[in-house]
C-alpha positions in Angstrom: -9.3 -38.3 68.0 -11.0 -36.0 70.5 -12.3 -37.9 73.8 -16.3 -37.9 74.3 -17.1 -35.8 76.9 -20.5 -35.4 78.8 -21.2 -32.3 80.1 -22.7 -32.6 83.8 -24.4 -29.7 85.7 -25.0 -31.9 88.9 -23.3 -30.1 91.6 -23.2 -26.8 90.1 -25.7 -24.0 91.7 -28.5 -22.4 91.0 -30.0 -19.1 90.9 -29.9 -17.8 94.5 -28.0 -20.5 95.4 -24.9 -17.9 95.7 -24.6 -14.5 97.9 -24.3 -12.6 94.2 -27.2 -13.7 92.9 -25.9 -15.2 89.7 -24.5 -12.1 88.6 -20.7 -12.0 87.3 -19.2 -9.1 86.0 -15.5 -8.3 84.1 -13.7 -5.4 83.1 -10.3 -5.4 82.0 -8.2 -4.3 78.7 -7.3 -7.2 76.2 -4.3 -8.1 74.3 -5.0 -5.0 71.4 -5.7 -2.3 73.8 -9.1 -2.3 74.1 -11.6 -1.9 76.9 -14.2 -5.3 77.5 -16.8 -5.4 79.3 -18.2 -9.1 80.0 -21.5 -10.3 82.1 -22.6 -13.4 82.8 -25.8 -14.2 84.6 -27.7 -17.1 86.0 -31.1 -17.1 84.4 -34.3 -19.4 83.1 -35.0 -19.2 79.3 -37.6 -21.0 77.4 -36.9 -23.6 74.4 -38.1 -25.6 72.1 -36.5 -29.3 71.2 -36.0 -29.4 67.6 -37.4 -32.8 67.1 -40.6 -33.0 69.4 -41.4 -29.1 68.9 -42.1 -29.3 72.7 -41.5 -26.3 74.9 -39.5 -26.7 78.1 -38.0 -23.9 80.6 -35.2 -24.4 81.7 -32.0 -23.3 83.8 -29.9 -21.0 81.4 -26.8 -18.7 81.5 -26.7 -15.3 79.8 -23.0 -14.5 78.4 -22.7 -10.8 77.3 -19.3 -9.8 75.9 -19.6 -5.8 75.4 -16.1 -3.9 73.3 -16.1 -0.6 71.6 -16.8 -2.1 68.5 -19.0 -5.3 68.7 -21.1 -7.2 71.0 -21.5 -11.0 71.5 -24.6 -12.2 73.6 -26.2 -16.0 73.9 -28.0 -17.4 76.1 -27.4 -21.0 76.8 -28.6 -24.1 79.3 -26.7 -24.9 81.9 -25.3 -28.0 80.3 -24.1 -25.9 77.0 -22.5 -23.5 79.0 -20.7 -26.7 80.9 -19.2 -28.4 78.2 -18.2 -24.7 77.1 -16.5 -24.2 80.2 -14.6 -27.9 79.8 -13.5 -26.7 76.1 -12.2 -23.7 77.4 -10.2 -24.7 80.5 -8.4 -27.3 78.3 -7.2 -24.5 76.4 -6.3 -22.6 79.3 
């Protein structure tokens, strides 16, 4: 069985916490010969919890993965795009 995780954002930094502004950018080929462009950017979104109907801003990350034939964008909190970072470096 899986361990429970929790992801944690303490430490991490904030918009304009860095020299580059929150702004990370990728180009490379992958494995099938294609051309990927990817973009990742420190951002605020607004939500709304699903069981209070509250709205909340909120520290957020903005994932675009660009090919020549499909896009993938999300926007997540911080602490989504933490526990995706854990799942992916325990692949990696």
């Amino acid at each position: 069985m899986a361990e429970k995780y929790e992801a944690s954002v303490a430490g991490m930094p904030l918009k304009g916490a860095r020299g580059d502004k929150g702004l990370i950018t990728s180009h490379f080929t992958n494995e099938i010969g294609n051309p990927i462009h990817i973009r990742v950017e420190e951002t605020q979104d607004t939500g709304e919890n699903a069981k209070t109907k509250k709205r909340s801003t909120f520290d957020a990350v903005h994932i675009v993965i660009e090919g020549p034939t499909s896009t993938s964008e999300n926007t997540l909190t911080r602490q989504e795009a933490a526990e995706l970072l854990r799942c992916l470096r325990q692949i990696f």
